[in-house]
Each structure stands twice: as structure tokens, then as C-alpha cells.
Biotite code that builds the C-alpha atoms (Angstrom):
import biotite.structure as struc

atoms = struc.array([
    struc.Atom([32.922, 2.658, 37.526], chain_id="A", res_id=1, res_name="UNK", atom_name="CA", element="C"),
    struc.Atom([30.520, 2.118, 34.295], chain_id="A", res_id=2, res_name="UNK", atom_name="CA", element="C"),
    struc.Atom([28.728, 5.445, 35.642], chain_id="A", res_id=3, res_name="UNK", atom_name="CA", element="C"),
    struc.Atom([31.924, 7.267, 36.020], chain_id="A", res_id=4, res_name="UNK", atom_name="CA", element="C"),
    struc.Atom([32.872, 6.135, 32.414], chain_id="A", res_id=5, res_name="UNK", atom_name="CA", element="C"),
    struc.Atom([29.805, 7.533, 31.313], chain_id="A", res_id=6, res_name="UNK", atom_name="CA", element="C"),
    struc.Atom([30.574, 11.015, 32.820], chain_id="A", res_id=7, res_name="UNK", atom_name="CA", element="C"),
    struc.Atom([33.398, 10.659, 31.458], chain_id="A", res_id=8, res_name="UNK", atom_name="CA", element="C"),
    struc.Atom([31.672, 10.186, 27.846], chain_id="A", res_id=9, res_name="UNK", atom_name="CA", element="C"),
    struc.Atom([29.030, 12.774, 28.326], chain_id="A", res_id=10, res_name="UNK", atom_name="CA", element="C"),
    struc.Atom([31.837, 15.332, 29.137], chain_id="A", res_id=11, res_name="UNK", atom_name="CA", element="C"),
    struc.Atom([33.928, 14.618, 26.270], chain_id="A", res_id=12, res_name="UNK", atom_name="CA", element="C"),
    struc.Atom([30.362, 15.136, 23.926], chain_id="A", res_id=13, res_name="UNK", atom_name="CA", element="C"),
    struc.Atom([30.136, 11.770, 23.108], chain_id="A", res_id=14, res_name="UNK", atom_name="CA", element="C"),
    struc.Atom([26.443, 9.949, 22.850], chain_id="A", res_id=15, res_name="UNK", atom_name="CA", element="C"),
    struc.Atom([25.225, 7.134, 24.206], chain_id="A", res_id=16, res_name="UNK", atom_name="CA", element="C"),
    struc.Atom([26.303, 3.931, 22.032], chain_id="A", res_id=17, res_name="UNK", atom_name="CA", element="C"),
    struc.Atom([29.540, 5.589, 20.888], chain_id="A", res_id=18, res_name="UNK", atom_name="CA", element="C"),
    struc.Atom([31.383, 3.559, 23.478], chain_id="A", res_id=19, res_name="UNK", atom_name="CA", element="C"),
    struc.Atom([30.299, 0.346, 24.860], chain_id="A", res_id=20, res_name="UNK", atom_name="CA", element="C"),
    struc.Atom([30.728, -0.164, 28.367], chain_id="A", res_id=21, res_name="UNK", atom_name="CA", element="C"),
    struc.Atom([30.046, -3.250, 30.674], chain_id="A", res_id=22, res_name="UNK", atom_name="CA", element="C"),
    struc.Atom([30.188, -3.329, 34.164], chain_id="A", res_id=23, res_name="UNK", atom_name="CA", element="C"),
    struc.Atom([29.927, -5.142, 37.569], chain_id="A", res_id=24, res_name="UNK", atom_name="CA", element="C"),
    struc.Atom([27.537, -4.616, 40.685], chain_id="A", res_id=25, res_name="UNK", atom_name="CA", element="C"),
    struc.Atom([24.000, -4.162, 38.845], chain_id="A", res_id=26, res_name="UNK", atom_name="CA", element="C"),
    struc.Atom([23.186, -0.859, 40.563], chain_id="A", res_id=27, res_name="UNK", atom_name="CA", element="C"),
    struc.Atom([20.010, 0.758, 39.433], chain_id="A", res_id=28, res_name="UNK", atom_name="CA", element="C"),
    struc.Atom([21.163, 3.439, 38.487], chain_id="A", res_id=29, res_name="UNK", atom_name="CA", element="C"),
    struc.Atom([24.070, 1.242, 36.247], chain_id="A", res_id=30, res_name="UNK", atom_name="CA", element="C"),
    struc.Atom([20.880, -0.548, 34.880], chain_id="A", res_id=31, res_name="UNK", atom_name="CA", element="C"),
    struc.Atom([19.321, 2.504, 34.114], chain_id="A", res_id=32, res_name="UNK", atom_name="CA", element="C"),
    struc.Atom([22.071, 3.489, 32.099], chain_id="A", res_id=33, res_name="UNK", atom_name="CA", element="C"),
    struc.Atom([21.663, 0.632, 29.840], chain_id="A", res_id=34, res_name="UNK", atom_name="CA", element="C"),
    struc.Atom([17.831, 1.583, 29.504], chain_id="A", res_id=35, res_name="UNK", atom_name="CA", element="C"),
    struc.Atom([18.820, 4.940, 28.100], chain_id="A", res_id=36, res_name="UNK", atom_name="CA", element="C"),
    struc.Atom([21.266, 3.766, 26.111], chain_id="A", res_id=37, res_name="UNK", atom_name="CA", element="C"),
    struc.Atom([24.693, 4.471, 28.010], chain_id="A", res_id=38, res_name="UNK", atom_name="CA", element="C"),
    struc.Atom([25.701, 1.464, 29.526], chain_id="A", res_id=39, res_name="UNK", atom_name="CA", element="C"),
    struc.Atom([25.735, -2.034, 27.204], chain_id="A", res_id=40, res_name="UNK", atom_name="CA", element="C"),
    struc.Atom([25.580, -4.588, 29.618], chain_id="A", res_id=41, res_name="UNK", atom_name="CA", element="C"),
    struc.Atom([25.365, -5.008, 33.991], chain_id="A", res_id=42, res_name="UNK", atom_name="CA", element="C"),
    struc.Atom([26.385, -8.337, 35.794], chain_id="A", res_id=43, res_name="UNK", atom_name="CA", element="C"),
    struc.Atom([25.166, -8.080, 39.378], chain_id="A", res_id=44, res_name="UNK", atom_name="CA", element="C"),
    struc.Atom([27.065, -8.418, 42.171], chain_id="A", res_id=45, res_name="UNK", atom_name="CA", element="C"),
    struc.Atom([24.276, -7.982, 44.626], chain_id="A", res_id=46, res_name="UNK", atom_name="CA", element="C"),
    struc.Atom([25.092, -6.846, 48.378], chain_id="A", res_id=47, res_name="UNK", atom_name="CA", element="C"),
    struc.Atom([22.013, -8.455, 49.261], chain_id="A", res_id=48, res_name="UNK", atom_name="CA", element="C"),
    struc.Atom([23.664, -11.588, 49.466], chain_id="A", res_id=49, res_name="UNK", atom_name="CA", element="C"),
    struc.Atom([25.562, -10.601, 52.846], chain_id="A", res_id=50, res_name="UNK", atom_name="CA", element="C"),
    struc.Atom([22.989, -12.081, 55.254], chain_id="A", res_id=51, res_name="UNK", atom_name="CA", element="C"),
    struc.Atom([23.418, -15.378, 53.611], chain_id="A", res_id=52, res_name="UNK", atom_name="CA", element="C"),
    struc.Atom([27.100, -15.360, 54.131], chain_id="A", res_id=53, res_name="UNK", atom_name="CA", element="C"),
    struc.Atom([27.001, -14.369, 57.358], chain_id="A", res_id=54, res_name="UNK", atom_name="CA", element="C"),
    struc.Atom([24.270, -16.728, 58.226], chain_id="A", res_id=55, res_name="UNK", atom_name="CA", element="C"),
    struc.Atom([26.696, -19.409, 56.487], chain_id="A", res_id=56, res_name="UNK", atom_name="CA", element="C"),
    struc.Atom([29.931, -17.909, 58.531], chain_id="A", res_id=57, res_name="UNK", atom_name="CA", element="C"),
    struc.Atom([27.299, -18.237, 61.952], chain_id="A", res_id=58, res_name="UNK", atom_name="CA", element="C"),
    struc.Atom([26.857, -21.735, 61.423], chain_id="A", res_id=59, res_name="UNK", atom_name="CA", element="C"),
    struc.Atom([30.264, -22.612, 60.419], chain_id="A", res_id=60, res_name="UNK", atom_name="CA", element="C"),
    struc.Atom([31.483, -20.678, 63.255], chain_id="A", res_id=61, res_name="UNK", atom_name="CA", element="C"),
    struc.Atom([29.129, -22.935, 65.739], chain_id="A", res_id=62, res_name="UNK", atom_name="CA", element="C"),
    struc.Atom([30.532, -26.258, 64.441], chain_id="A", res_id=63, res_name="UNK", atom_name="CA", element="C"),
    struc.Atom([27.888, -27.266, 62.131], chain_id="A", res_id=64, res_name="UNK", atom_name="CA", element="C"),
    struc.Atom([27.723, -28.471, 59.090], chain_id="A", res_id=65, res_name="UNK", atom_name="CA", element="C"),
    struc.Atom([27.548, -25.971, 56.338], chain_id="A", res_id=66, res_name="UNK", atom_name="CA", element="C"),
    struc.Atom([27.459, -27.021, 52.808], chain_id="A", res_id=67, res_name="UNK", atom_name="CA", element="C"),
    struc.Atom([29.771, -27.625, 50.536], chain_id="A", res_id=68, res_name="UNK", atom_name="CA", element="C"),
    struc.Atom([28.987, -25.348, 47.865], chain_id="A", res_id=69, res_name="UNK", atom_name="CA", element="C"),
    struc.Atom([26.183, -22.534, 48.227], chain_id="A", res_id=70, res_name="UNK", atom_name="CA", element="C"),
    struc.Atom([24.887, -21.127, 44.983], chain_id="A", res_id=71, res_name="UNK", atom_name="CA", element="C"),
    struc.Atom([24.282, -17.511, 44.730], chain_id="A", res_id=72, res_name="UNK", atom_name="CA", element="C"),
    struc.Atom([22.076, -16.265, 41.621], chain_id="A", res_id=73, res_name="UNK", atom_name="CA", element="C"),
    struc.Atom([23.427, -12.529, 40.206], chain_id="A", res_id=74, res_name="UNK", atom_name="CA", element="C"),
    struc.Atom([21.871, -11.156, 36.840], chain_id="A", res_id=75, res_name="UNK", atom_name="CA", element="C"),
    struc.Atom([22.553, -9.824, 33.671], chain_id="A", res_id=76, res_name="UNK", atom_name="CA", element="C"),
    struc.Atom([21.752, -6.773, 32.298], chain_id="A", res_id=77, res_name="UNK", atom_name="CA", element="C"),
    struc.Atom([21.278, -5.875, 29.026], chain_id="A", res_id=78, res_name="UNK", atom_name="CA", element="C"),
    struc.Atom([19.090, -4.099, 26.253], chain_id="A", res_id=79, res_name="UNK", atom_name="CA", element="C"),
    struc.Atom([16.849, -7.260, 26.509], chain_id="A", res_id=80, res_name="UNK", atom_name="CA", element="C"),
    struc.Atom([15.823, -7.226, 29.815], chain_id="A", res_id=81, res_name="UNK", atom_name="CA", element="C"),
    struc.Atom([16.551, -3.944, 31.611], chain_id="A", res_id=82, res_name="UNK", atom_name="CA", element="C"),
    struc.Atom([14.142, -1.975, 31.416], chain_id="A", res_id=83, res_name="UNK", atom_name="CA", element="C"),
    struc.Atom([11.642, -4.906, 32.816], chain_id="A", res_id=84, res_name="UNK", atom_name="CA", element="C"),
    struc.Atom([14.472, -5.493, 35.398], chain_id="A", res_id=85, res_name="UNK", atom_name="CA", element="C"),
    struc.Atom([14.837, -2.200, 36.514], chain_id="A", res_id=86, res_name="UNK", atom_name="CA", element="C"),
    struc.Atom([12.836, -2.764, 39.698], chain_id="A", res_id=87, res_name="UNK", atom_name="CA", element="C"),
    struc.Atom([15.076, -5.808, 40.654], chain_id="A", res_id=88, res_name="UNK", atom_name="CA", element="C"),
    struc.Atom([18.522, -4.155, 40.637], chain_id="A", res_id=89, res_name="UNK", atom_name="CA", element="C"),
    struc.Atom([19.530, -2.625, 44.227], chain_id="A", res_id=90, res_name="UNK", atom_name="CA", element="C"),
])
């Protein structure tokens, strides 16, 4: 949605910074946008973890013990770190 807002924004002749937007899933093409300027901050919600669930789900499923609590780690994006993090987001 945070690239649809900035459509939105570009449309209307706004520039980038004139609205701050934050959103969820940490695309690179979201994280991008807060390289150039567009976008003020990405939290990842990364697909990638889908194996692991289904892994998890698999041994569940086959009456094993599964643990309790399983940790994911997402990221943040922001003016700090995205352009060095650019190669990391999906």
C-alpha cells in the first residue's frame, strides 16, 4: 500500500518528504522508496519465512514436539539503513 500512497502523492504533485508514509512487508521496491526519499520507514514481513512454518506445521502434524515459541527476525527500514539493506529486502 506505501507504493500505492506514493502514486498517489506523485499524482497529486507532491515531493518526496511532503508526506510521511510507513509501511509493512519490506518489499524492495518499498525499501527503495525510502532510499529516494518517498517512503519514511519499512517493517518486513518477509514471505521467506513460509518454509519454516510449514516445516513447523510438518512436524506438529507428525506428533512431535515442536517448540513452544519460534522466533522469526523481520527488519526495519529506514533512512539509516536502507540503502545498505537494499539487497536484503525480497
Amino acid at each position: 500500500m506505501g507504493l500505492g500512497a506514493v502514486a498517489a502523492l506523485k499524482g497529486a504533485g507532491k515531493k518526496a518528504g511532503d508526506v510521511k508514509i510507513i509501511t509493512v512487508d519490506g518489499t524492495r521496491n518499498a525499501v527503495q522508496g525510502v532510499v529516494d526519499g518517498w517512503i519514511s520507514g519499512v517493517i518486513e514481513s518477509n514471505p521467506r519465512f513460509g518454509p519454516l512454518a510449514f516445516q513447523t506445521l510438518d512436524t506438529f502434524t507428525q506428533g512431535k514436539e515442536v517448540a513452544q515459541d519460534i522466533v522469526i527476525q523481520d527488519s526495519a527500514y529506514s533512512a539509516d539503513n536502507a540503502e545498505q539493506d537494499l539487497g536484503k529486502a525480497y
